[in-house]
C-alpha positions as CSV (number, residue, x, y, z in Angstrom):
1,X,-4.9,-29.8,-33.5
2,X,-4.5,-32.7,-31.3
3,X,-2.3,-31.5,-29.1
4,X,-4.1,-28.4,-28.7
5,X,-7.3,-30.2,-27.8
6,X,-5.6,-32.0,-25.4
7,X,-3.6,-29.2,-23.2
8,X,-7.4,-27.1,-23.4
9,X,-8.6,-30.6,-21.6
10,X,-5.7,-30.8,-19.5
11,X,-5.5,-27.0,-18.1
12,X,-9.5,-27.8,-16.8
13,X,-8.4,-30.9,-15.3
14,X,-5.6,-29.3,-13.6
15,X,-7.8,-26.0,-12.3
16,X,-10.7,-28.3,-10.5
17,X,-9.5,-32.1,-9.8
18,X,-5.8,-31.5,-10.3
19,X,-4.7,-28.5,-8.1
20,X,-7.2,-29.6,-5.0
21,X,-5.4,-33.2,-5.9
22,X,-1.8,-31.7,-5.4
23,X,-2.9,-29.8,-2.6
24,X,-3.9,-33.3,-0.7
25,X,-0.6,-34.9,-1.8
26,X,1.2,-32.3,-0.4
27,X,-0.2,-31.9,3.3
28,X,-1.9,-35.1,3.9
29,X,0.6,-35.8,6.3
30,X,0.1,-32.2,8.2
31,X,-1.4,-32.2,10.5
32,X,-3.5,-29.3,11.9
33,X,-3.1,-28.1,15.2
34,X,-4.2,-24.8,16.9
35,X,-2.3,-22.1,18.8
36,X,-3.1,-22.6,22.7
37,X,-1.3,-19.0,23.4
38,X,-4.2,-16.3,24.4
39,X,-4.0,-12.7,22.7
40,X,-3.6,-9.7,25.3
41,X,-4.6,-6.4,23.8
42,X,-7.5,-4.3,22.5
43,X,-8.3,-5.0,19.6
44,X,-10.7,-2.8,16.6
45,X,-13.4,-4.2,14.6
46,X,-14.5,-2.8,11.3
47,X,-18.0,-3.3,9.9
48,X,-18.9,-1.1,6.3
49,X,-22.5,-0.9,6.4
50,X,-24.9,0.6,3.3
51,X,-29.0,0.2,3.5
52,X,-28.4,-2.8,6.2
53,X,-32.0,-1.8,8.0
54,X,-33.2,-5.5,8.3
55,X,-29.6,-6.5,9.7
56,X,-28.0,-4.1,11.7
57,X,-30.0,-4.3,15.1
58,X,-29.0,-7.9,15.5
59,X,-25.8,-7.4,14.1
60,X,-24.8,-5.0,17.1
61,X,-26.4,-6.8,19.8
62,X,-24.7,-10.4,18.1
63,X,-21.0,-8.2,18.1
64,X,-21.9,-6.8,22.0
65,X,-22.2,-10.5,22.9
66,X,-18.7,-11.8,22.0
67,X,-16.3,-13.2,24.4
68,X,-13.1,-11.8,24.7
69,X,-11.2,-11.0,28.2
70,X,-7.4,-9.8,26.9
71,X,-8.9,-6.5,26.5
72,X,-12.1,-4.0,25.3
73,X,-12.9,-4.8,21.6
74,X,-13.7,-1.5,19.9
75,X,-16.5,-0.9,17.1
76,X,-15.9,1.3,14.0
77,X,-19.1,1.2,11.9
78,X,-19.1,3.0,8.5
79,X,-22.5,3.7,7.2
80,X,-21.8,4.5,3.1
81,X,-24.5,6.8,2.9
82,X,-27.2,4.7,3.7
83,X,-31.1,5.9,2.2
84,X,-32.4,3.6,4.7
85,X,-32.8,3.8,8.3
86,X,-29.5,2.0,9.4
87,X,-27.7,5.1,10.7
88,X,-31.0,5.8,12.8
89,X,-31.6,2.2,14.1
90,X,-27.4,2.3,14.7
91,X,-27.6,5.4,17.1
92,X,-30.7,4.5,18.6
93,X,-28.9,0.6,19.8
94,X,-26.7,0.3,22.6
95,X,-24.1,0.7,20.2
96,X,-20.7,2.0,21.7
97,X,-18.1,3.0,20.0
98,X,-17.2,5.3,16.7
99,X,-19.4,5.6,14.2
100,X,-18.5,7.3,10.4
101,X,-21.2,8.8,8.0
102,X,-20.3,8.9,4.8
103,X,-22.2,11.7,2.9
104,X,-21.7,10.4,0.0
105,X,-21.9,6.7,-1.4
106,X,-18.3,5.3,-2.2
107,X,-18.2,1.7,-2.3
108,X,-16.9,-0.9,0.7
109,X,-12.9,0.1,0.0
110,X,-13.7,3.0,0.6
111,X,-15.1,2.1,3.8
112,X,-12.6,0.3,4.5
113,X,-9.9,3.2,4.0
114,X,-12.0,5.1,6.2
115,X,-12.1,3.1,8.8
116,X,-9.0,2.2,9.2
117,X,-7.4,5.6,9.6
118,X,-9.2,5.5,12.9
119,X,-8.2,1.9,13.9
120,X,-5.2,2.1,17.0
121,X,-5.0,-1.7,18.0
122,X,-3.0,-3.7,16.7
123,X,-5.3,-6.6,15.2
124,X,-8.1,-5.3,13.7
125,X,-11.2,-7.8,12.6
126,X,-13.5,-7.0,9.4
127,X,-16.7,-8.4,9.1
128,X,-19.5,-7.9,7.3
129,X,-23.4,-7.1,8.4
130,X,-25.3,-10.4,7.4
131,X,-23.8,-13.5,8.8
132,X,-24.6,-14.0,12.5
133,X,-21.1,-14.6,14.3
134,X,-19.8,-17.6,16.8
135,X,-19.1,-15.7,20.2
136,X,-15.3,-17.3,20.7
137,X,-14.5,-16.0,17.1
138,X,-12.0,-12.9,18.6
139,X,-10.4,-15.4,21.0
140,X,-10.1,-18.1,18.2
141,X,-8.2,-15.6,15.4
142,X,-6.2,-13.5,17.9
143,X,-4.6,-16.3,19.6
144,X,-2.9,-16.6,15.4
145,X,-1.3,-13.5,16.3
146,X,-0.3,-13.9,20.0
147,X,1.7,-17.3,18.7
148,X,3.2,-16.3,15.6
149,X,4.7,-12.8,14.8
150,X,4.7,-13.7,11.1
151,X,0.9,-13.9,10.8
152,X,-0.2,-11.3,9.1
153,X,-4.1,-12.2,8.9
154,X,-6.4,-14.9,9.8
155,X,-9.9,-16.5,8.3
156,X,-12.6,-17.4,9.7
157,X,-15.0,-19.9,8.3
158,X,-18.6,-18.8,6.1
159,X,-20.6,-21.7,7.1
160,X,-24.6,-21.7,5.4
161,X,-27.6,-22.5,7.5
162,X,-29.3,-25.9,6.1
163,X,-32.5,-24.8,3.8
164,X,-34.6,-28.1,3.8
165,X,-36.4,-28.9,0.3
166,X,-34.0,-26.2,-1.7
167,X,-32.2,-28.3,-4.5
168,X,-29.9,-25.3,-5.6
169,X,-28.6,-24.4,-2.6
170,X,-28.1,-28.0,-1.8
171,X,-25.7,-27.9,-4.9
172,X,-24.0,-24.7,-3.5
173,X,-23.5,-26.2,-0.4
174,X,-21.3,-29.1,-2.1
175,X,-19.7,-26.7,-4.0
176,X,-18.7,-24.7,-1.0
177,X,-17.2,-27.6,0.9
178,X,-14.9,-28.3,-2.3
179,X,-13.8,-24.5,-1.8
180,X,-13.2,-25.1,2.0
181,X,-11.4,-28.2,1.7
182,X,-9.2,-26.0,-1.2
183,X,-8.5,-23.0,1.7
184,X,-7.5,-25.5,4.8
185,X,-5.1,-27.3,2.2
186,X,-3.5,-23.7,1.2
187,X,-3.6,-22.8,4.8
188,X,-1.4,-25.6,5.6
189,X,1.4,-25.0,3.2
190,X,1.7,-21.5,4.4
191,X,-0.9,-18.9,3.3
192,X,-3.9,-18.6,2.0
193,X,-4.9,-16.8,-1.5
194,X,-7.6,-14.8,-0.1
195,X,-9.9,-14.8,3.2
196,X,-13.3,-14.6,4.1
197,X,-15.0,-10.9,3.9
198,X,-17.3,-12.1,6.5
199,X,-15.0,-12.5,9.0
200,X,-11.3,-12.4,9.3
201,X,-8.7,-10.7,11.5
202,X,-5.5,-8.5,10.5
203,X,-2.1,-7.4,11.5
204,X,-3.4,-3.5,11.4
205,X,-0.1,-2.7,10.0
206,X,0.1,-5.2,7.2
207,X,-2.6,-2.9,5.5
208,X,-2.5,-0.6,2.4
209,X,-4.9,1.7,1.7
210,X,-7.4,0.3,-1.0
211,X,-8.2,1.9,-4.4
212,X,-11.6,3.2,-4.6
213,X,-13.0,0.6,-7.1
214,X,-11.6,-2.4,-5.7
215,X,-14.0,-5.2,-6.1
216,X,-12.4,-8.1,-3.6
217,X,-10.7,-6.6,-0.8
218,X,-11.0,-10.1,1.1
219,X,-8.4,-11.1,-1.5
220,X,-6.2,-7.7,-1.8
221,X,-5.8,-7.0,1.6
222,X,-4.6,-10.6,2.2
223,X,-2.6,-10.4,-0.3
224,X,-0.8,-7.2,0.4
225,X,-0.4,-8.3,3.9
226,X,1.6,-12.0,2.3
227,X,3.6,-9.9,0.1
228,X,5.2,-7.9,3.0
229,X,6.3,-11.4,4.4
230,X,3.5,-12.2,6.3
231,X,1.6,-15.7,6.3
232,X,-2.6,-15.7,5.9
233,X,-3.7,-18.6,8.1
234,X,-7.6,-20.2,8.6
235,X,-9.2,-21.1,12.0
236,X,-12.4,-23.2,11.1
237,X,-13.3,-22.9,14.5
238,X,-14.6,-19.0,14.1
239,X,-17.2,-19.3,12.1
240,X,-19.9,-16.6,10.7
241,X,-23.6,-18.1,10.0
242,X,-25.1,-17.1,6.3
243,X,-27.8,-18.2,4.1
244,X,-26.9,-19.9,0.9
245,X,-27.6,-18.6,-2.4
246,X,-31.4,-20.3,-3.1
247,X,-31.8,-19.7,-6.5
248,X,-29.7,-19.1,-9.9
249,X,-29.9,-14.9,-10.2
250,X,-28.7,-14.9,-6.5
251,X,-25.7,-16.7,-7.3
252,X,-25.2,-15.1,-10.3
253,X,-25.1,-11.5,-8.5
254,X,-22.8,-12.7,-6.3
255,X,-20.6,-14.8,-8.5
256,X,-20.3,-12.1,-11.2
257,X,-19.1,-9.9,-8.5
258,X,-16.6,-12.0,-7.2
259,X,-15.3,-13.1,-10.7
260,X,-15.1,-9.4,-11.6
261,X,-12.9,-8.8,-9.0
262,X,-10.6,-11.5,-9.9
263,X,-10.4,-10.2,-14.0
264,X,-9.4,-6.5,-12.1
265,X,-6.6,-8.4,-9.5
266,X,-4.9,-9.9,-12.6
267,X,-4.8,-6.7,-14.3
268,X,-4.0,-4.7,-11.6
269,X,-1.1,-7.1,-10.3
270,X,-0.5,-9.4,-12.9
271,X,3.7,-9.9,-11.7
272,X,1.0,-11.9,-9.0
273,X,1.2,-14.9,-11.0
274,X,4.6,-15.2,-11.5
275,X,6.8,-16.7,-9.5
276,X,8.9,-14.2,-8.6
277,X,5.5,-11.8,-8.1
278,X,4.0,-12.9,-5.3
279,X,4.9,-15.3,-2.3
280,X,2.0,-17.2,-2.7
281,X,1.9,-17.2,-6.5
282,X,0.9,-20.6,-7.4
283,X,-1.9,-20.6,-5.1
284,X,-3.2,-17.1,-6.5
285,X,-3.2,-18.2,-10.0
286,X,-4.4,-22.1,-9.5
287,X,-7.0,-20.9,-7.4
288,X,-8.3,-17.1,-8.4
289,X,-7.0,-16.6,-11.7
290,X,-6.5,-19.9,-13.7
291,X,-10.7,-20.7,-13.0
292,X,-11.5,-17.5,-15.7
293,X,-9.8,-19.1,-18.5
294,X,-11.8,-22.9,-18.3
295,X,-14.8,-21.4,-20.3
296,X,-12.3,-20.2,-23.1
297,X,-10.2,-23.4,-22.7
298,X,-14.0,-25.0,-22.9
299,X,-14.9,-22.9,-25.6
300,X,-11.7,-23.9,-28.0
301,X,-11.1,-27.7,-27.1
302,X,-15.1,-27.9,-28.2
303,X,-13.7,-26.0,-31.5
304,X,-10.7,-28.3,-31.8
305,X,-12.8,-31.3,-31.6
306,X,-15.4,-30.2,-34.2
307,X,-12.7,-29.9,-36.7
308,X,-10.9,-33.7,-35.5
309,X,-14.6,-35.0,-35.3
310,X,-14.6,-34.1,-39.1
311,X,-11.5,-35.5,-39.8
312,X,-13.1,-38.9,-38.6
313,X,-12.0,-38.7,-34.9
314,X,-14.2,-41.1,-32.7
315,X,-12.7,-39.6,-29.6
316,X,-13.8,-36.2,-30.9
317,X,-17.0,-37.6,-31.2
318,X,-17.3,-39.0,-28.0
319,X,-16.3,-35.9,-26.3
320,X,-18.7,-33.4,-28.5
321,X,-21.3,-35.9,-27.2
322,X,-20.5,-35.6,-23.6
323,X,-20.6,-31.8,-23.6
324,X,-23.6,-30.8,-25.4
325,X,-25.5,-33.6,-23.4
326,X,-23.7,-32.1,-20.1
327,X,-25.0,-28.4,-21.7
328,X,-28.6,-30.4,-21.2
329,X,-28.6,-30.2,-17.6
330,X,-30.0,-26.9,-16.5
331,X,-32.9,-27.1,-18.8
332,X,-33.5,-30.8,-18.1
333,X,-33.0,-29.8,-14.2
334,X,-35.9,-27.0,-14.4
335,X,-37.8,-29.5,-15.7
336,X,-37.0,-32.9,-14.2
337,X,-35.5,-31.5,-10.4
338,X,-35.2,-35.2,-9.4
339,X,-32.1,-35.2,-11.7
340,X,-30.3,-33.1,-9.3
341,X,-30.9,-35.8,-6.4
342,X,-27.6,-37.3,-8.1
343,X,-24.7,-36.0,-6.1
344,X,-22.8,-36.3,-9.8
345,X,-25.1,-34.4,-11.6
346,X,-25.2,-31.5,-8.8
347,X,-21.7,-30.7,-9.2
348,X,-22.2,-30.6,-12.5
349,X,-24.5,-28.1,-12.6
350,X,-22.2,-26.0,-10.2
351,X,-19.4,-26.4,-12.4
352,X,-21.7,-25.6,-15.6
353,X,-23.1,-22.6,-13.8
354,X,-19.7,-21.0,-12.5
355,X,-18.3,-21.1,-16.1
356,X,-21.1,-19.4,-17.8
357,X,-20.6,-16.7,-14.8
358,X,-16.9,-16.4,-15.8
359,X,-18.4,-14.9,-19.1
360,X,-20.5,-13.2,-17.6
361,X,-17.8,-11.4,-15.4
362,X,-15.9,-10.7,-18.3
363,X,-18.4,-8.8,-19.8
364,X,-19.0,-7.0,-16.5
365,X,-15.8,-6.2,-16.5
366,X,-15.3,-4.6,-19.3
367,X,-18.0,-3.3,-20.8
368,X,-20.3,-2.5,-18.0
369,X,-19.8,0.2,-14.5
370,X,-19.9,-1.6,-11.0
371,X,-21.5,0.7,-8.5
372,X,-19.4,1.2,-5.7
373,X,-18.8,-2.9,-5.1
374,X,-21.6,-3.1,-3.7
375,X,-23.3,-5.0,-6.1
376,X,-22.9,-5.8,-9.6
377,X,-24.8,-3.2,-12.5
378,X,-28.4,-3.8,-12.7
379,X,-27.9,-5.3,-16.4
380,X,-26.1,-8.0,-15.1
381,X,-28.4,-9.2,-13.3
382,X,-31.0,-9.6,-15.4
């Protein structure tokens, strides 16, 4: 019982302080540097749009403003059957280039797959709606591809605008720099277990087309594209502008979502986490897959230390008190929101928070229907 206790405390050590800890031992002495070749060529970009009304004017006029001289930079938009006015407020821009109306709603990978039959350059960037882009982002990625011939895709970097007086998305933000510093690290070992669906750029034919469903095609398409030899690098310097999550439901729509699509990856490829699977294996499982097993790891070193706590274990004891005062926090938090001035306790929170999603997930997965990847079902966000 002992021992079992002590590899479920181990495994969560490893997936959040040790993994980002082996990371930093093994490229603390690389250093980064950036490509100083320029890309020559057209190249595509993608955008899959559904009920983006408030966004897409902006949008068009922020891609229209983009620097890039090696060639023209052509716009495929997909509208997935919008009910909105977006396809409207699209053809009545100064939009030019090739525009796809979906009559009927089919999810983002679907999108995708659509839009990438018409794609002829060959680098292609995908981005989403929202964010507001950097204008140097296209010069920034391509100059990846113009240097190496290996490079198969390219991040960008999601970077959230500061929201003043807003102590959760404060504690989102930390969060988010702990993900960052996790991506740069993988990045410099080789490749990258997953990019940015805001904005990243791809070796056209590095990609396979997407199964209808998919969930995270920022982390399939990357992945696809490794597997056939290619490397996935980062470029911190093209960055997309978003708003951060500013209360708990928002993150939890967003999180669920994400999660789900990891729970379908490791069904779907689960020779991924082996090491002869995937090139980038270890990086897919420490940082995708390993995180949806803490809560159960959680969930049975809590069990394991009820039964040593009755055996007369103080250590039991001590840790049973640590983690139902820890389970304290949110409802304290709502209460007292001073307590999450403490950088301590607002990691806490976020690491409280993302395992209770992981549940959730699972459950969405499951035993609930996600609606064309858009979003996750209405009941889970409740």
């Amino acid at each position: 019982m002992l021992i079992l206790f002590m590899m479920c405390i181990l495994f969560v050590v490893y997936v959040y302080l040790g993994y980002p800890l082996l990371l930093w031992i093994l490229t603390r002495k690389i250093e980064k540097s950036y490509p100083s070749t320029s890309y020559q060529g057209d190249i595509s970009i993608v955008m899959v749009v559904c009920n983006e009304a408030k966004n897409i004017r902006e949008k068009i006029e922020n891609i229209m403003q983009l620097n890039y001289q090696g060639g023209q930079l052509k716009l495929i938009i997909v509208d997935d059957a919008s009910d909105d006015n977006t396809v409207e407020l699209i053809e009545a821009s100064a939009f030019n280039g090739t525009l796809i109306k979906s009559k009927q709603r089919k999810g983002k990978a679907q999108g995708i797959n659509l839009a990438m039959k018409q794609v002829t350059t060959e680098l292609v960037t995908l981005i989403d709606c929202r964010q507001q882009l950097e204008l140097n982002i296209i010069n920034y990625l391509s100059s990846w591809f113009a240097q190496d011939p290996n490079m198969g895709a390219v991040s960008g970097e999601l970077k959230f605008k500061p929201l003043n007086g807003n102590d959760f998305s404060a504690s989102m933000d930390g969060y988010w720099r702990y993900e960052k510093f996790i991506r740069k690290s993988e990045a410099k070992l080789g490749s990258v277990a997953g990019v940015t669906g805001a904005l990243y750029m791809l070796r056209t034919k590095t990609f396979l087309p997407l199964a209808e469903d998919t969930l995270l095609d920022d982390v399939l398409i990357p992945m696809n594209s490794c597997a056939q030899g290619y490397q996935i690098g980062y470029d911190d310097r093209a960055i997309a502008w978003d708003l951060p999550s500013t209360s708990v439901l928002n993150e939890k729509v967003r999180k669920i979502r994400t999660l789900s699509g990891n729970y379908q990856l490791l069904f779907r490829f689960p020779s991924w986490i082996t090491p002869i699977g995937h090139p980038i294996w270890w990086q897919f499982f420490s940082h995708k897959i390993a995180r949806l097993f803490v809560p159960f790891a959680i969930i049975l070193s809590i069990l394991c230390a009820i039964k040593l706590y009755l055996s007369g274990s103080a250590v039991a004891a001590i840790y049973l008190l640590l983690v139902f005062t820890s389970f304290l926090l949110i409802p304290l938090s709502q209460v007292f929101p001073r307590l999450l001035e403490l950088k301590l306790l607002k990691l806490l929170q976020s690491f409280l928070l993302l395992n209770w999603f992981c549940f959730l997930a699972f459950y969405s997965y499951f035993f609930s229907t996600q609606v064309g990847s858009w979003k996750v079902n209405a009941r889970d966000s409740l």
